[in-house]
Each structure stands twice: as C-alpha cells, then as structure tokens.
VEXVO-223337 format. One line per field, with one value per atom (N, C-alpha, C): residue in one letter; atom name; x, y, z. Coordinates in Angstrom, 3 decimals. Example, Ala and Ser with C-alpha at 12.3 -4.5 7.8 and 13.67 -1.06 7.14 Angstrom:
// VEXVO-223337
type (A:A:A:S:S:S) .
atom (N:CA:C:N:CA:C) .
u (13.190:12.300:13.200:12.850:13.670:12.900) .
v (-5.690:-4.500:-3.300:-2.250:-1.060:0.030) .
w (7.800:7.800:7.800:7.080:7.140:7.870) .
//
This chain:
// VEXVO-223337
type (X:X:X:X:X:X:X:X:X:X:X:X:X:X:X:X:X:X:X:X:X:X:X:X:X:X:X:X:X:X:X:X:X:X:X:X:X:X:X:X:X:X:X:X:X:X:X:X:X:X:X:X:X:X:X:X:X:X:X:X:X:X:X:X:X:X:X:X:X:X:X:X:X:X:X:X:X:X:X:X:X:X:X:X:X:X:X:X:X:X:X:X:X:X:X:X:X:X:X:X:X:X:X:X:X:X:X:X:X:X:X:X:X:X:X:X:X:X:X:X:X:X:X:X:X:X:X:X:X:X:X:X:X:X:X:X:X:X:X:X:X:X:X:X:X:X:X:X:X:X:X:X:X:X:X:X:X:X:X:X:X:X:X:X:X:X:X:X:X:X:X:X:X:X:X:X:X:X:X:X:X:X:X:X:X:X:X:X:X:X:X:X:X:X:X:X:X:X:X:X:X:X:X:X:X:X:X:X:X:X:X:X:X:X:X:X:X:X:X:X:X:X:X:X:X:X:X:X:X:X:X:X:X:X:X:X:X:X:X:X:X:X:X:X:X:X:X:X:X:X:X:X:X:X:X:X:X:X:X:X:X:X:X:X:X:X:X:X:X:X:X:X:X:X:X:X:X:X:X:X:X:X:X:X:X:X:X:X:X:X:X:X:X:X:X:X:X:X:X:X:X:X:X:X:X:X:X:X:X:X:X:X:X:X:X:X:X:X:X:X:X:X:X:X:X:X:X:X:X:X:X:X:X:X:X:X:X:X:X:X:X:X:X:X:X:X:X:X:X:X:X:X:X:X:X:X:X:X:X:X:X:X:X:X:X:X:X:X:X:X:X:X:X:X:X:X:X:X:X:X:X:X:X:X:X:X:X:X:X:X:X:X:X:X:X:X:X:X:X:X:X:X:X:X:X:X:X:X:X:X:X:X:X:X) .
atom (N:CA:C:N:CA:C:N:CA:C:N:CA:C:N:CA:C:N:CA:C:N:CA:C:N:CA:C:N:CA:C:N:CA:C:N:CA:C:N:CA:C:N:CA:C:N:CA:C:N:CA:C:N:CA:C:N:CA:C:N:CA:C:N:CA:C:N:CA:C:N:CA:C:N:CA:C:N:CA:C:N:CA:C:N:CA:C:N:CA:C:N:CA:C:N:CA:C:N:CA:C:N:CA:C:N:CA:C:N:CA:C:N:CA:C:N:CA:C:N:CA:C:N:CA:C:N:CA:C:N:CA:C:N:CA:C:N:CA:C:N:CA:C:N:CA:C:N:CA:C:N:CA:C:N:CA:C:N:CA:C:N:CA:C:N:CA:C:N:CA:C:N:CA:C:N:CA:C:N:CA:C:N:CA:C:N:CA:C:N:CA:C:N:CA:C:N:CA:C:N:CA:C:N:CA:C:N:CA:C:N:CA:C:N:CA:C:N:CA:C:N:CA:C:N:CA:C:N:CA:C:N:CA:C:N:CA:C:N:CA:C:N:CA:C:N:CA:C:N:CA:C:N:CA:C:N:CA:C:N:CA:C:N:CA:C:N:CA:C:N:CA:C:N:CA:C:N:CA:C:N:CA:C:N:CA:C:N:CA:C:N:CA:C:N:CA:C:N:CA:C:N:CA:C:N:CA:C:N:CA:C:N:CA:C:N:CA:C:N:CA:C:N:CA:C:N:CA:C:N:CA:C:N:CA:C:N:CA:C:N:CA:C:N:CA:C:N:CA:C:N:CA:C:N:CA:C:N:CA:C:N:CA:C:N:CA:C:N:CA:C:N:CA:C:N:CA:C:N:CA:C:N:CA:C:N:CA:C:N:CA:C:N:CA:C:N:CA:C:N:CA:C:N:CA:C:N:CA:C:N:CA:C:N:CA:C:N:CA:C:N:CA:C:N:CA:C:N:CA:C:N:CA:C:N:CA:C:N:CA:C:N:CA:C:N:CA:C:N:CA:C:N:CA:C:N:CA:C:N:CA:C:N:CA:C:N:CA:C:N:CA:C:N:CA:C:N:CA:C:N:CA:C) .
u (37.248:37.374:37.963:39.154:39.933:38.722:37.730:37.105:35.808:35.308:34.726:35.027:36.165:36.844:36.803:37.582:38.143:36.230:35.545:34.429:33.703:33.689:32.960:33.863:35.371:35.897:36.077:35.477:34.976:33.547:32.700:31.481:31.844:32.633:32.790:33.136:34.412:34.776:34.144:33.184:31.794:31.193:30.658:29.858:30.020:31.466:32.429:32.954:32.847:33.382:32.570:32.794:31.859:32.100:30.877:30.646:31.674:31.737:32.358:31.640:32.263:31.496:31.184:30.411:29.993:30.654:31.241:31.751:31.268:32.520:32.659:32.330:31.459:31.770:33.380:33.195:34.431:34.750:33.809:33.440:32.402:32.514:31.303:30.181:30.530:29.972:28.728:29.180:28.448:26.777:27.071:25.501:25.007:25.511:24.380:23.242:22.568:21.226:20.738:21.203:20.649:21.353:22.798:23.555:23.241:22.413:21.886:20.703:21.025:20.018:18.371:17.679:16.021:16.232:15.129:14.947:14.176:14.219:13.289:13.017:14.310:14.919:15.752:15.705:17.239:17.747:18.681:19.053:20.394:20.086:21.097:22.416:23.647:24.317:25.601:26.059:27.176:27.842:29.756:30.332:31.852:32.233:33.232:34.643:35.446:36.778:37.600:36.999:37.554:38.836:39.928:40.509:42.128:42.091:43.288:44.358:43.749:44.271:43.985:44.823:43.918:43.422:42.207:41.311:40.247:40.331:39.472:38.092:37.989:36.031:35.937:36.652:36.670:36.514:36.836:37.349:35.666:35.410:34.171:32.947:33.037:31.801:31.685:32.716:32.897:32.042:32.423:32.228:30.154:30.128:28.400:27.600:28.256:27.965:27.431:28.553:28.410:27.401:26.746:25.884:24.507:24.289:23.495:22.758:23.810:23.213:24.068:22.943:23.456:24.724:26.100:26.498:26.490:26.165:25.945:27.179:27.703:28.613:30.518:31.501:32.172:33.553:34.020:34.292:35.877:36.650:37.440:37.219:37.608:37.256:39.123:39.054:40.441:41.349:42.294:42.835:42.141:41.475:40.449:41.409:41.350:41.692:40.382:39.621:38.433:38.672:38.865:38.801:37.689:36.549:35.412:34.760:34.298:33.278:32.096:31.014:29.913:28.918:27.655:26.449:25.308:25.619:24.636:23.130:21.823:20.776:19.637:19.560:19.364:17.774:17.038:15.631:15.350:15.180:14.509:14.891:15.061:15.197:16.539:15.924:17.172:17.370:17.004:16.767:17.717:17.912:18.926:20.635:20.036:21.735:22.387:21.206:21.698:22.310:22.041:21.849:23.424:23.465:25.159:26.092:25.709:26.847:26.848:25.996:26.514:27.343:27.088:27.850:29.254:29.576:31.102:31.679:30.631:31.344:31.932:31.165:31.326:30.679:30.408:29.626:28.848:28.717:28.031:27.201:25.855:24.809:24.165:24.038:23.490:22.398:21.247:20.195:19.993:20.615:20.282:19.540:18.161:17.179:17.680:17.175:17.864:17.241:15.818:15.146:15.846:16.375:17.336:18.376:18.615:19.657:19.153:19.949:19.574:19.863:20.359:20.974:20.230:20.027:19.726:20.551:21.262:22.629:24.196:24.658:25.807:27.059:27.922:29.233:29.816:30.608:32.287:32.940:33.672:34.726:35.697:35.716:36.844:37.947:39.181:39.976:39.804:38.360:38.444:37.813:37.329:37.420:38.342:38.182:39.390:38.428:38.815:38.146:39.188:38.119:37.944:39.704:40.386:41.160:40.717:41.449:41.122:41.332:40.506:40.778:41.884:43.018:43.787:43.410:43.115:42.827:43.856:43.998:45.361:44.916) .
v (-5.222:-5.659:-7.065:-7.122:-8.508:-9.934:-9.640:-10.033:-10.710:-9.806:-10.149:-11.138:-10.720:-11.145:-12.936:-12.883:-14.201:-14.946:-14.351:-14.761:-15.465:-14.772:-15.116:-16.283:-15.922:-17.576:-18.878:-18.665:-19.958:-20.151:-19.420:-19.455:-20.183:-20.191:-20.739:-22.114:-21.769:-23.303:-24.365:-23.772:-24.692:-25.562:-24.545:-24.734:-25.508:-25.289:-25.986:-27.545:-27.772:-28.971:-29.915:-31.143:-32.084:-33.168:-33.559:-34.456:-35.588:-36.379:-37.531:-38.867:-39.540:-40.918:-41.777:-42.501:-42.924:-43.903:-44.743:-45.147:-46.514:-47.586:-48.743:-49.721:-50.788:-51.733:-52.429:-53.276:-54.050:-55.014:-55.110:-56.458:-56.579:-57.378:-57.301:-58.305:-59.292:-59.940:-59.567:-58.305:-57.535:-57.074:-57.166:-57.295:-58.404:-59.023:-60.994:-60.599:-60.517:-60.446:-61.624:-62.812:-64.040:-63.963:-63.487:-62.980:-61.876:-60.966:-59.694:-60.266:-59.444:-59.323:-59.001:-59.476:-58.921:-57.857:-56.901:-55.409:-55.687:-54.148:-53.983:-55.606:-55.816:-57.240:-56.933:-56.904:-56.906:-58.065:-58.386:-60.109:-59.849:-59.799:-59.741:-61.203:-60.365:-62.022:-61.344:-62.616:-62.485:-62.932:-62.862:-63.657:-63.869:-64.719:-65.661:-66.204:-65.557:-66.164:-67.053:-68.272:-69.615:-69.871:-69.307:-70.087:-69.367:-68.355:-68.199:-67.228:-66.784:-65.619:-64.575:-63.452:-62.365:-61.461:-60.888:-59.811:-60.278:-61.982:-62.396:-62.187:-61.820:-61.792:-60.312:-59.122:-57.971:-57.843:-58.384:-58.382:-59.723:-60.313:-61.029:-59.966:-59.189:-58.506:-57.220:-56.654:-55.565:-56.560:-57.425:-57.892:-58.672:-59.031:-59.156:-58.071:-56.682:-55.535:-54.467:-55.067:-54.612:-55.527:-56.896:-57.109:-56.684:-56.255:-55.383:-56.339:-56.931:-57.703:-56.909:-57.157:-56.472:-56.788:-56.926:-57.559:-57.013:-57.513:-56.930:-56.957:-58.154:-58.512:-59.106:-59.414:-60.247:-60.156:-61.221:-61.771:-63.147:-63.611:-64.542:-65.902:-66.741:-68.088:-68.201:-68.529:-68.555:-70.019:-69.961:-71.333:-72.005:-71.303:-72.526:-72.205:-73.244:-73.559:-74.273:-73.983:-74.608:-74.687:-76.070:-76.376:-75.760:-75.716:-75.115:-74.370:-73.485:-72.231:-72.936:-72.416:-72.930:-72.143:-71.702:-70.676:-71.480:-70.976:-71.725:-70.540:-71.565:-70.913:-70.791:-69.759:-69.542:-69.770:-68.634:-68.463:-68.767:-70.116:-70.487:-70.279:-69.421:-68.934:-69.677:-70.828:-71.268:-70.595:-69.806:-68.967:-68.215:-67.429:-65.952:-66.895:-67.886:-68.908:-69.065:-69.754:-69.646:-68.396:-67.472:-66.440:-65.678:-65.643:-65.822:-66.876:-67.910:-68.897:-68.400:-67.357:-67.413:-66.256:-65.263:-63.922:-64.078:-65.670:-65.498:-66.762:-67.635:-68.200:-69.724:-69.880:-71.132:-71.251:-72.317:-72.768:-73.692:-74.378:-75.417:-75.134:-75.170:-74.916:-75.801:-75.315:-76.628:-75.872:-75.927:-75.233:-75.867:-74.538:-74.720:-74.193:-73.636:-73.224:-72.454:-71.004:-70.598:-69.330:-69.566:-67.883:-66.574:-67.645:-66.668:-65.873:-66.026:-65.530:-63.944:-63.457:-61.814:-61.614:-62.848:-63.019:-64.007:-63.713:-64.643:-65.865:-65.066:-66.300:-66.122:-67.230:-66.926:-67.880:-67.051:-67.485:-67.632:-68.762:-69.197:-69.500:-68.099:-69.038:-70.223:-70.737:-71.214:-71.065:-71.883:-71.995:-72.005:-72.568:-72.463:-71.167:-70.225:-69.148:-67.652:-67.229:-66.859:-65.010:-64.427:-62.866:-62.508:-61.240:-60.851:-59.521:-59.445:-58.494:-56.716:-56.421:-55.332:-54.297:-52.697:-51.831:-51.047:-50.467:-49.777:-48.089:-47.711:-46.790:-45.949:-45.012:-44.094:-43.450) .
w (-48.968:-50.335:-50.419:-49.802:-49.446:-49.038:-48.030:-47.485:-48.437:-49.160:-50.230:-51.420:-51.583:-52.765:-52.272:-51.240:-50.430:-50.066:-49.608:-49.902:-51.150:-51.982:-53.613:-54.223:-53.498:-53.944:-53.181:-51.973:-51.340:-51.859:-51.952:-52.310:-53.878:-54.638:-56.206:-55.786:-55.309:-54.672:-54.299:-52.899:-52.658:-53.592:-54.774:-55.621:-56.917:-57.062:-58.273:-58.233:-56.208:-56.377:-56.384:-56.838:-57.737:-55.986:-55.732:-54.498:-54.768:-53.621:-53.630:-54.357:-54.655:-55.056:-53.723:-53.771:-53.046:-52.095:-51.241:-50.656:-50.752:-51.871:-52.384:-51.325:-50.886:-50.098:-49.642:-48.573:-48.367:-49.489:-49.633:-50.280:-51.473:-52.833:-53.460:-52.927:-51.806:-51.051:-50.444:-50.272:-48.529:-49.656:-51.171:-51.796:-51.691:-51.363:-51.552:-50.692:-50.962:-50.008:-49.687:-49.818:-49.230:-47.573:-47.625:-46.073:-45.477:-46.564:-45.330:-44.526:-42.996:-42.170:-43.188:-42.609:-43.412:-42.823:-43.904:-43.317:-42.269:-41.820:-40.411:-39.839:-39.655:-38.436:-37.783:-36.348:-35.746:-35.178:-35.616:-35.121:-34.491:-33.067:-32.197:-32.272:-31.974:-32.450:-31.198:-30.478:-29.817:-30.468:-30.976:-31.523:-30.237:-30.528:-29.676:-30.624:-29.979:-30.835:-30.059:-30.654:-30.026:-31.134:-31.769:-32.343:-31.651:-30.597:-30.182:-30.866:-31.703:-32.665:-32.473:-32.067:-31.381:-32.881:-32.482:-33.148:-34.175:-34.140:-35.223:-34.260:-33.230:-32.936:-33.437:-33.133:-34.033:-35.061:-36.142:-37.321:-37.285:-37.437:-37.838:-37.211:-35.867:-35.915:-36.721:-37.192:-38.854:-39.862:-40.110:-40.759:-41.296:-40.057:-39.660:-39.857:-38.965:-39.014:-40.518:-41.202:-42.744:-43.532:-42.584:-43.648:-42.953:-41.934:-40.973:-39.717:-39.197:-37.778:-36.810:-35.488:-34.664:-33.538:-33.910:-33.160:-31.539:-30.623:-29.460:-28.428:-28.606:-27.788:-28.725:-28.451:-28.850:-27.811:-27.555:-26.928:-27.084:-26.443:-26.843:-25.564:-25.831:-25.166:-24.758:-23.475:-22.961:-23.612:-23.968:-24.454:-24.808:-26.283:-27.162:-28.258:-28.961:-30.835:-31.600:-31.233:-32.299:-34.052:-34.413:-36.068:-36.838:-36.107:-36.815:-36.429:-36.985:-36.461:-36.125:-35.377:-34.903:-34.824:-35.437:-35.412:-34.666:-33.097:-32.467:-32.529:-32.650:-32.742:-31.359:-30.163:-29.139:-29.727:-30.233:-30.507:-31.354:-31.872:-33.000:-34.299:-34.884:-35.754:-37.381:-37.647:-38.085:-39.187:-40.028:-41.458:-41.013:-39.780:-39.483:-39.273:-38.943:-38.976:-40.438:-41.652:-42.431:-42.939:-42.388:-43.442:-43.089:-41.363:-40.876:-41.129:-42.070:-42.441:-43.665:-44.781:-45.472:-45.900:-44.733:-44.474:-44.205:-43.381:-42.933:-43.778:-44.673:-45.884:-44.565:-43.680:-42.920:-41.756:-41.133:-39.664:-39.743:-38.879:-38.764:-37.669:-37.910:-37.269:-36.452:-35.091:-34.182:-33.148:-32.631:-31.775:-30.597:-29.607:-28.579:-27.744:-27.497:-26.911:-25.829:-25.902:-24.515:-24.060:-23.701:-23.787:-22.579:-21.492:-20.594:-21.512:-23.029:-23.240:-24.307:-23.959:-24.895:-26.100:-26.584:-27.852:-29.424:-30.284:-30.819:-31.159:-31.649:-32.182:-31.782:-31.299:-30.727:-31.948:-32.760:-33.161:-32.537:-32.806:-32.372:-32.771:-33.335:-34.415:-34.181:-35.290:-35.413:-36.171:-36.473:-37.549:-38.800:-39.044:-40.862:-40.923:-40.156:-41.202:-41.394:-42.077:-42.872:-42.407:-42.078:-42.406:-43.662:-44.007:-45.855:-45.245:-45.806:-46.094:-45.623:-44.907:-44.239:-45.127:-45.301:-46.704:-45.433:-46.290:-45.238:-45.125:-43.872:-42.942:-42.393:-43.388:-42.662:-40.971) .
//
C-alpha cells in the first residue's frame, strides 16, 4: 500500500513539475552571427596565450567554443607579453579571421600560408584583450 501510494506521488511529481528554462547564453554577444562559425563549417583554430597571464588561452577557447569553432589545441608561449592579439590565417580563408576578430572583440589579422599545418587559424593573444566575465559555477 505504502509502495503505491509513494509511487502515484512521484508519478504526480514527475508530471507536475514544469521543465527548466532554457539555459541563458554567456553572453548576448554569443547571438551576433556575423562571429558565429558558418553552419555545417568546422574551422579548426589553435589559440596561444602570449600575454603571460595564466588561463587566458582557456578562458578565450570557452569562449570561441560558444560561438561554435573548433578549438583544437591551446597552448601558452613561454615569457611572451604580447600588446596585441594576432589571428594568423594558415588556409586561406580570410572571412573565418574576420569572423574570430569579431568573436574576441580584437586582432589583427596577418596570412601566413601553411598547408603542413592542421589548423586553420592560429590566435595569439595578446594584452588588449579582455575575456567576457566568467558565470559562477558552484
């Protein structure tokens, strides 16, 4: 009887509770669709934290990630301070550069040809940019 009972009121419960809302972006940013990846594109990107601050190549590939590129790799540059970020362009592609300068809100774009490389585009940050405020994560 117990068993039942305790049954029919998980079964209400189930049924009573109203779903979650949907899960807010980081950012109202992360809609610009001029910075999302194109659909059905995968644009591989290494990123590089040249400015000596630890966790900013982490914290920029969340960040890429949420506008849907693939970050593949990231990485820090030993005793660098770079003033400026840099979106170097491996395969051609200078449209997927813009489209990562305007995801991280800076870079200066320069192409360097490199079909040995597995990457399309390689970041390096620098100092001017700033990552967006982290949501806190109990």
């Amino acid at each position: 009887m117990i068993l039942v009972a305790g049954g029919a009121a998980a079964a209400w419960w189930l049924t009573a509770r109203k779903p979650a809302p949907p899960a807010a972006p980081r950012s109202a940013a992360i809609s610009d669709t001029a910075a999302r990846a194109p659909v059905a594109t995968r644009i591989l990107v290494r990123v590089v934290n040249g400015t000596g601050v630890r966790g900013l190549a982490r914290r920029a590939t969340t960040v890429l990630r949420d506008f849907g590129y693939d970050v593949v790799e990231y990485d820090s540059e030993r005793d660098a301070t770079r003033a400026t970020t840099q979106i170097v362009v491996h395969t051609g592609h200078r449209e997927w550069a813009t489209r990562v300068q305007r995801a991280l809100g800076t870079g200066a774009l320069e192409e360097r040809p490199d079909s040995l490389r597995y990457v399309d585009l390689t970041v390096i940050l620098g100092r001017d940019w700033q990552p967006p405020a982290e949501p806190f994560r109990p």
